[in-house]
DOVEX-290694 format. One record per residue (C-alpha): residue number from 0; x, y, z; residue in one letter. Coordinates in steps of 0.5 Angstrom, whole numbers, padded with zeros to 4 digits. Layout:
% residues N
pt nr: NUM, u: X, v: Y, w: Z, rest: a;
...
This chain:
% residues 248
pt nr: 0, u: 0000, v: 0000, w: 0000, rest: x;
pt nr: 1, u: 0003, v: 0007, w: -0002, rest: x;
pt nr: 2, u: 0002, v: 0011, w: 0003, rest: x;
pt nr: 3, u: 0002, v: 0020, w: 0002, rest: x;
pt nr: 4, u: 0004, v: 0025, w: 0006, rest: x;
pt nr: 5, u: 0000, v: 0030, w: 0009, rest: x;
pt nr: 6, u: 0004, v: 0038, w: 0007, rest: x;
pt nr: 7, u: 0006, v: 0037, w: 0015, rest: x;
pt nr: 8, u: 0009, v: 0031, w: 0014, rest: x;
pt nr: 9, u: 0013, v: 0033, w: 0008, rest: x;
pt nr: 10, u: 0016, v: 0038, w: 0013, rest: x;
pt nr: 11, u: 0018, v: 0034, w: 0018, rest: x;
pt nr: 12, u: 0022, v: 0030, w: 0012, rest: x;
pt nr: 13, u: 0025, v: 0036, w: 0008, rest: x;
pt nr: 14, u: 0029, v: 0036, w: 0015, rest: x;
pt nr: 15, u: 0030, v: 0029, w: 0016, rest: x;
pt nr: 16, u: 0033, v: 0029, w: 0009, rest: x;
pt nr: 17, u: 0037, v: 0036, w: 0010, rest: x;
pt nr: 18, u: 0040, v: 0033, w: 0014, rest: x;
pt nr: 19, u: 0043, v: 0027, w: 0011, rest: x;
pt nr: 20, u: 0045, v: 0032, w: 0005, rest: x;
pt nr: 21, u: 0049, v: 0036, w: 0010, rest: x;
pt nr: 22, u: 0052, v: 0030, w: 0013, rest: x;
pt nr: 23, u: 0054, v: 0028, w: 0005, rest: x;
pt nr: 24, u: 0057, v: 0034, w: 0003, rest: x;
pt nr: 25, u: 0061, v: 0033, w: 0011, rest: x;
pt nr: 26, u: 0063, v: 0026, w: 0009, rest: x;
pt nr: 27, u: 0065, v: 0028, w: 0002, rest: x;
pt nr: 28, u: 0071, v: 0034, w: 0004, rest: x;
pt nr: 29, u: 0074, v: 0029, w: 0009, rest: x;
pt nr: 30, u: 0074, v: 0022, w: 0004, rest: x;
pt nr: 31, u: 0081, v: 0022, w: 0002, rest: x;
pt nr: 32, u: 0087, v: 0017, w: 0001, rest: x;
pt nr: 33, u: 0088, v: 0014, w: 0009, rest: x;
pt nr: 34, u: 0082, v: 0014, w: 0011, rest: x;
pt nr: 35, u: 0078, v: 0008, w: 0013, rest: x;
pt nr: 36, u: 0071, v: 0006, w: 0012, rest: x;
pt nr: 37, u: 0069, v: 0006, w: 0020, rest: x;
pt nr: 38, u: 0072, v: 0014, w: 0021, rest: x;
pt nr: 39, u: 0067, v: 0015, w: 0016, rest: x;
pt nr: 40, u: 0062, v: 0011, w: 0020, rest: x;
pt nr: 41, u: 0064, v: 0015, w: 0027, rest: x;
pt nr: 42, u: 0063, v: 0022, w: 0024, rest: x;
pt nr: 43, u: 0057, v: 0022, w: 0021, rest: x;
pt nr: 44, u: 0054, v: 0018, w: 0028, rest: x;
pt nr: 45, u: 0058, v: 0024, w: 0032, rest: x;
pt nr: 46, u: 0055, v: 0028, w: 0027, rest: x;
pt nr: 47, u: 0048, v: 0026, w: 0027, rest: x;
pt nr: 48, u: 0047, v: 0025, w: 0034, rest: x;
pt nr: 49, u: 0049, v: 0032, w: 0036, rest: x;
pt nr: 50, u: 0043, v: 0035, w: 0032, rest: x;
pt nr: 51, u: 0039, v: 0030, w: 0036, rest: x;
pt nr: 52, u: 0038, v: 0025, w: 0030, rest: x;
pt nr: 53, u: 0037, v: 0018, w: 0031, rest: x;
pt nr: 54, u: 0042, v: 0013, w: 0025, rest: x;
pt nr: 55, u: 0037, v: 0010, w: 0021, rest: x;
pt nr: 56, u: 0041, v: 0004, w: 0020, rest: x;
pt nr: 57, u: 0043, v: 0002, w: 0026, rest: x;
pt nr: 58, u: 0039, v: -0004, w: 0029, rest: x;
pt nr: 59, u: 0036, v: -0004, w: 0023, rest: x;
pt nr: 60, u: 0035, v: -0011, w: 0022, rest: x;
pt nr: 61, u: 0041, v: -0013, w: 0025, rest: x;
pt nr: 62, u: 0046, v: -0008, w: 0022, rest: x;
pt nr: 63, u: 0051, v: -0005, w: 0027, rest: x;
pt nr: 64, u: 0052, v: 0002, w: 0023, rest: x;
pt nr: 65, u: 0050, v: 0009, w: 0022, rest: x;
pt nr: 66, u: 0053, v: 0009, w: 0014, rest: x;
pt nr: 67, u: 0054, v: 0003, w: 0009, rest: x;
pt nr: 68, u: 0061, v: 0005, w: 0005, rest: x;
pt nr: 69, u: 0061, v: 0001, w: -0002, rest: x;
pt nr: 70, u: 0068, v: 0001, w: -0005, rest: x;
pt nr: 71, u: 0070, v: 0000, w: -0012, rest: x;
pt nr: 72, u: 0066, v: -0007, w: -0014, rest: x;
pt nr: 73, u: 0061, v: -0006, w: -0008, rest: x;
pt nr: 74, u: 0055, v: -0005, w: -0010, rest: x;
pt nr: 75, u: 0052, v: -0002, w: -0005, rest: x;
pt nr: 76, u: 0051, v: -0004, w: 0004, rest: x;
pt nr: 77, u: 0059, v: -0005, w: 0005, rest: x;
pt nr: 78, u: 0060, v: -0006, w: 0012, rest: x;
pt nr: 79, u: 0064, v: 0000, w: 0014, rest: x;
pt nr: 80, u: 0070, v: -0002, w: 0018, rest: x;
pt nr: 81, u: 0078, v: -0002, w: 0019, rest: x;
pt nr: 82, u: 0079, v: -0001, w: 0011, rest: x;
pt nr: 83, u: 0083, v: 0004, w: 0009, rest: x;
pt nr: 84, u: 0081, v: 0009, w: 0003, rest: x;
pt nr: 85, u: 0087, v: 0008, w: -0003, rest: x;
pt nr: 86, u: 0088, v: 0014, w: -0008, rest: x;
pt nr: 87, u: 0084, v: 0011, w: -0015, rest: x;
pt nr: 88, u: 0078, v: 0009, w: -0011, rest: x;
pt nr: 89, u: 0072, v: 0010, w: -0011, rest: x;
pt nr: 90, u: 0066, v: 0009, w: -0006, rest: x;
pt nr: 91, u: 0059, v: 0009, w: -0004, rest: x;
pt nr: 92, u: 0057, v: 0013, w: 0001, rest: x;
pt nr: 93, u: 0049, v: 0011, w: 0004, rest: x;
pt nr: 94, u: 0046, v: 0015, w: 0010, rest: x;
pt nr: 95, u: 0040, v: 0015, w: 0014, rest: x;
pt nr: 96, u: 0037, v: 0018, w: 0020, rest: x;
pt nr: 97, u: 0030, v: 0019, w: 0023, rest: x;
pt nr: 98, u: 0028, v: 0026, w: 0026, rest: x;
pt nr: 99, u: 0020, v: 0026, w: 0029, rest: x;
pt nr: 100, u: 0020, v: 0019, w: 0027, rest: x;
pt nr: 101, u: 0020, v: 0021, w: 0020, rest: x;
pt nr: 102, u: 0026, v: 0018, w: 0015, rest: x;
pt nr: 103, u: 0032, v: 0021, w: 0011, rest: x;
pt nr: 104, u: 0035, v: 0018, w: 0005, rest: x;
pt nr: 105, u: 0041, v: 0018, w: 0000, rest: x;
pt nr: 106, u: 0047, v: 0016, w: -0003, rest: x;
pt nr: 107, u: 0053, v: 0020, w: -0006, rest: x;
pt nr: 108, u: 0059, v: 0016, w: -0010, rest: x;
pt nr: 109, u: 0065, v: 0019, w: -0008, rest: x;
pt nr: 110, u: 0072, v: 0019, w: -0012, rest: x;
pt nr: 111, u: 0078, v: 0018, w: -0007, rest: x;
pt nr: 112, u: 0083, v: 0022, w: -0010, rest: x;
pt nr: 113, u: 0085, v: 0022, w: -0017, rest: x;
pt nr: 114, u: 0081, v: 0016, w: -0021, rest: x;
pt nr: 115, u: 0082, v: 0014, w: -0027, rest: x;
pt nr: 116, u: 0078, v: 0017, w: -0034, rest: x;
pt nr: 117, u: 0074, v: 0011, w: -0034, rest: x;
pt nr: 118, u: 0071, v: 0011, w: -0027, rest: x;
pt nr: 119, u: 0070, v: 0018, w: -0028, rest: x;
pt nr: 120, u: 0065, v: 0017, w: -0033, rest: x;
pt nr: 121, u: 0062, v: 0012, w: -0028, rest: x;
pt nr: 122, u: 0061, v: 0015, w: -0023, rest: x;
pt nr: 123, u: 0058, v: 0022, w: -0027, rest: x;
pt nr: 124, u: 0053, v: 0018, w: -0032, rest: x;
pt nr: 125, u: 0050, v: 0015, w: -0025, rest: x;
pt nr: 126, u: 0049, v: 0022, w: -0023, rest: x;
pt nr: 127, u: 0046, v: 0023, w: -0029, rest: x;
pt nr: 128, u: 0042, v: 0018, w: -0030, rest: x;
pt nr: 129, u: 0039, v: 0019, w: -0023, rest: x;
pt nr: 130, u: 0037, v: 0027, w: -0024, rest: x;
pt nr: 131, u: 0034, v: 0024, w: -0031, rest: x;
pt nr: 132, u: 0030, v: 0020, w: -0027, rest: x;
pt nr: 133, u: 0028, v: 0025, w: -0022, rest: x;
pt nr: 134, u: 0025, v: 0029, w: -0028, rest: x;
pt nr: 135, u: 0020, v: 0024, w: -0028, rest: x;
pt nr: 136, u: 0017, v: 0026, w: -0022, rest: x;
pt nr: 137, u: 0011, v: 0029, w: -0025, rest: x;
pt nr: 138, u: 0004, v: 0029, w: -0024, rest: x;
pt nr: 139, u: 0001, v: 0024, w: -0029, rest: x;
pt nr: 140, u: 0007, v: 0020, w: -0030, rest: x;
pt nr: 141, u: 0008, v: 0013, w: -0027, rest: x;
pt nr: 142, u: 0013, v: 0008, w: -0023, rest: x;
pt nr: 143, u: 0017, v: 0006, w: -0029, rest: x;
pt nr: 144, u: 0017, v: 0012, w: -0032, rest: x;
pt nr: 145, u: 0023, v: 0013, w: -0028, rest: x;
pt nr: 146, u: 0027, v: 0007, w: -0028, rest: x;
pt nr: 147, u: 0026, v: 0007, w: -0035, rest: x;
pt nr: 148, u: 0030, v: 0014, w: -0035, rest: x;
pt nr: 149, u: 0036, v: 0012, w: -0031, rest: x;
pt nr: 150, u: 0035, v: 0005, w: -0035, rest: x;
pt nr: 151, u: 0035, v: 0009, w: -0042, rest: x;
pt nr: 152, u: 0041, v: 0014, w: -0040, rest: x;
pt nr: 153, u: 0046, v: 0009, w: -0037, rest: x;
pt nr: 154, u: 0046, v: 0003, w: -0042, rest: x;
pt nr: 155, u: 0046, v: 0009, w: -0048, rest: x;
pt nr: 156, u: 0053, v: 0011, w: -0044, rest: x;
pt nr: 157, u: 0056, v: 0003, w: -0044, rest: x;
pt nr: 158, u: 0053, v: 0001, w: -0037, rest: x;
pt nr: 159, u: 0049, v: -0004, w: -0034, rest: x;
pt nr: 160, u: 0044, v: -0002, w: -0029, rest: x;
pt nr: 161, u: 0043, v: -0007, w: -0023, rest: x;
pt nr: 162, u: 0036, v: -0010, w: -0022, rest: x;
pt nr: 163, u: 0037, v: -0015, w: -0015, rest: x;
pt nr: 164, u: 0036, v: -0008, w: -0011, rest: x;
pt nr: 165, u: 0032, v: -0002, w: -0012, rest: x;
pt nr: 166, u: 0029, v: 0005, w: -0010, rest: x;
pt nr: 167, u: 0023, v: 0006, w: -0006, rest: x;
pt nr: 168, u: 0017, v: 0009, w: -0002, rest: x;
pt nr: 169, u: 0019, v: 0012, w: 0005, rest: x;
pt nr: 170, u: 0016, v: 0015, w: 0010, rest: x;
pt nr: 171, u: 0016, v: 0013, w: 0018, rest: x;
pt nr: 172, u: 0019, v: 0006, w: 0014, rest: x;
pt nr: 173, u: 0026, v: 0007, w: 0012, rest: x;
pt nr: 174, u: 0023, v: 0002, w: 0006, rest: x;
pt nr: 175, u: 0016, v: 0003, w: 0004, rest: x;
pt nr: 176, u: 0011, v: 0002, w: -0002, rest: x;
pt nr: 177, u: 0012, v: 0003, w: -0009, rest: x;
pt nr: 178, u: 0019, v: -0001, w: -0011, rest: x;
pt nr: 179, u: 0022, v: 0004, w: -0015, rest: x;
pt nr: 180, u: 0027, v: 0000, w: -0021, rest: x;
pt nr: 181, u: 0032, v: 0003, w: -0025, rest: x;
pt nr: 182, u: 0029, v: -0001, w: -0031, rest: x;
pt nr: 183, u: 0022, v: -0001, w: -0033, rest: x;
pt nr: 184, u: 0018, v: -0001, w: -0039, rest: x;
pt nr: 185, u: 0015, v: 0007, w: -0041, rest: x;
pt nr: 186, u: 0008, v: 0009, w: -0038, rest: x;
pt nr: 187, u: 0007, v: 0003, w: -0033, rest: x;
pt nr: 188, u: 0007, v: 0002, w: -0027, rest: x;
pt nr: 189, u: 0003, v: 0006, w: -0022, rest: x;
pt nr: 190, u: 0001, v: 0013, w: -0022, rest: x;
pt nr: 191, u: 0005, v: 0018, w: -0019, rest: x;
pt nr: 192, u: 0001, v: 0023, w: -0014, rest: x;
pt nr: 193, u: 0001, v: 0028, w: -0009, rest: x;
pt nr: 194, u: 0004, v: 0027, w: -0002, rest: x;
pt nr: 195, u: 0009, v: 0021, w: -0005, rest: x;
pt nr: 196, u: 0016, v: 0020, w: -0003, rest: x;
pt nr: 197, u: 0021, v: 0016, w: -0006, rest: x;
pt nr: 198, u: 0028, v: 0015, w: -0006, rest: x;
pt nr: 199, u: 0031, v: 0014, w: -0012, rest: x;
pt nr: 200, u: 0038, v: 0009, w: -0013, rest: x;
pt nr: 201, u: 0041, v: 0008, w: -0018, rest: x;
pt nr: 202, u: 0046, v: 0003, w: -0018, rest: x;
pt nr: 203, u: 0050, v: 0003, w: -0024, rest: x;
pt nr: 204, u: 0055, v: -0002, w: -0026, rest: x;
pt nr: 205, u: 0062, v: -0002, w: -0031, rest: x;
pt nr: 206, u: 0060, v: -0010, w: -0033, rest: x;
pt nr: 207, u: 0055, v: -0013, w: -0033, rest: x;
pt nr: 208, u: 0049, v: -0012, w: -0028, rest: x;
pt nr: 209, u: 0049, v: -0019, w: -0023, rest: x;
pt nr: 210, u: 0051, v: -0018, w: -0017, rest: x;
pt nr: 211, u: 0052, v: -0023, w: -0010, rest: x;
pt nr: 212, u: 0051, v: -0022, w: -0003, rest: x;
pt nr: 213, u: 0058, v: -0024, w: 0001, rest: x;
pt nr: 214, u: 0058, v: -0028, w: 0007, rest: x;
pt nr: 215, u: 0057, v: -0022, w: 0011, rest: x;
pt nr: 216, u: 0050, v: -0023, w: 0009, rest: x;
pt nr: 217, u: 0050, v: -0016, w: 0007, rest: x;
pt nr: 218, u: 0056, v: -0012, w: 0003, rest: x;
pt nr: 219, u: 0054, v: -0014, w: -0005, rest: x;
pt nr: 220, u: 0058, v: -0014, w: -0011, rest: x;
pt nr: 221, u: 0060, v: -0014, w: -0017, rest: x;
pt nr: 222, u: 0060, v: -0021, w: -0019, rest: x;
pt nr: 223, u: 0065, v: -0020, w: -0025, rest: x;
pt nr: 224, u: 0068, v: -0016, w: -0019, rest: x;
pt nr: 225, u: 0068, v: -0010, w: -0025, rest: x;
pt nr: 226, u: 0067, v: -0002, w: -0021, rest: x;
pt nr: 227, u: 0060, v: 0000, w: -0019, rest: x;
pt nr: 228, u: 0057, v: 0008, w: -0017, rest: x;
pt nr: 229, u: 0051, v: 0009, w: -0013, rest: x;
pt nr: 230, u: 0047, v: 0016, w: -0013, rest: x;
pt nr: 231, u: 0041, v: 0016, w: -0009, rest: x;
pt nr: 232, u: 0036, v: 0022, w: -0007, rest: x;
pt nr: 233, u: 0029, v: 0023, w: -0004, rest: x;
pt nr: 234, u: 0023, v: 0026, w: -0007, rest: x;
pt nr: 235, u: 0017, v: 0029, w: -0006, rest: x;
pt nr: 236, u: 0011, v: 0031, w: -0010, rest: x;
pt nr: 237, u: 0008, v: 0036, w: -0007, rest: x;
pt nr: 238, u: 0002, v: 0041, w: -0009, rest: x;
pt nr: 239, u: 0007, v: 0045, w: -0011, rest: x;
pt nr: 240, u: 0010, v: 0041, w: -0015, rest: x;
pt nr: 241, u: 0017, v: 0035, w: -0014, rest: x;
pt nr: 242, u: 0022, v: 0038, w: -0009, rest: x;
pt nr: 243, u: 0028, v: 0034, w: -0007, rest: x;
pt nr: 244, u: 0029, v: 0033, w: 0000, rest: x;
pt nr: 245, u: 0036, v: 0031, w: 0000, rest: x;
pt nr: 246, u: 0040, v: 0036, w: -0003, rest: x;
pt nr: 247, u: 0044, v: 0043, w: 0001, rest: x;
């Protein structure tokens, strides 16, 4: 069931979604060569526990931290810990916090110092490929409309686009009705609507689209061990029209 939200409970997520984009934007000036995952990890829980967050991923279902960090051919829900960043990496970072018991959500790919051209690309077209879906968040439009927008474009620059995991509604739930893939078929799925909030992911990779979940039970990656990106954003749409929430 697709839950819509009422314009005061938009408000409270444009501060749950503020928030993680200012813990992004925090993040991505201190990623660099000789850092590890789990320092990540520490300054954004430091961070959001001082502006009276809660992590949104920690406890969720098991998980025992406030960020996933997935690096290189880790798709997406790496496991931050004593890995150390290397120059020429490239690493996914995925936030959440929960303020007045609504969720915030997004990811940024982030490059760890100079990287390679081709990786460049990567991680540009996936970012791409999520504000063209974004642009589908109209009334009238539907579901796959967007999947089929990051589809079109990243398959178009040579890349494949991961199906085992997709975007979704959020609201009081991290994860909530309607799945939002990142492929589909133009002018299906359902009807876009006011009061809807989704978070939208695509997960772009350099090979083929398959990926595996290690024995951790959690980080997935490529199964051609190929690089992969993730940009993720929310979305409302308003009265007024889409606004995203989790940009500064």
């Amino acid at each position: 069931m697709i839950i819509l939200k009422s314009p005061e409970e938009l408000q409270k997520m444009a501060r749950a979604g503020r928030m993680v984009a200012e813990i992004l934007e925090m993040l991505k000036e201190v990623v660099k060569p000789g850092i590890t995952t789990g320092d990540l990890d520490r300054m954004a829980e430091q961070w959001m526990l001082k502006k009276g967050a809660k992590p949104a991923f920690k406890g969720y279902r098991g998980y025992q931290h406030s960020l996933c960090t997935s690096v290189n051919e880790e798709v997406v829900h790496g496991i931050p810990g004593q890995r150390v960043l290397k120059e020429g990496d490239i690493i996914g970072i995925d936030c959440g916090v929960i303020v007045e018991d609504f969720y915030g959500d997004a990811a940024r790919t982030v490059p760890v110092g100079k990287i390679a051209a081709p990786l460049e690309k990567l991680v540009r077209v996936t970012k791409e490929s999520l504000d063209r879906g974004l642009a589908q968040v109209v009334l009238g439009n539907r579901i796959h409309d967007i999947g089929h927008a990051v589809q079109e474009l990243a398959e178009k620059e040579g890349f494949s686009v991961v199906r085992d995991f997709v975007g979704h509604g959020i609201g009081r739930q991290l994860h909530e009705d309607p799945q939002v893939p990142n492929f589909g078929k133009p002018h299906t799925g359902a009807r876009l609507e006011v009061g809807m909030v989704l978070a939208i992911e695509p997960m772009v990779n350099v090979g083929g689209p398959e990926v595996k979940v290690l024995e951790d039970g959690w980080t997935a990656v490529t199964v051609d061990k190929q690089c992969s990106a993730h940009f993720e954003d929310t979305i409302a749409l308003t009265e007024k029209g889409p606004e995203i929430l989790t940009r500064v």
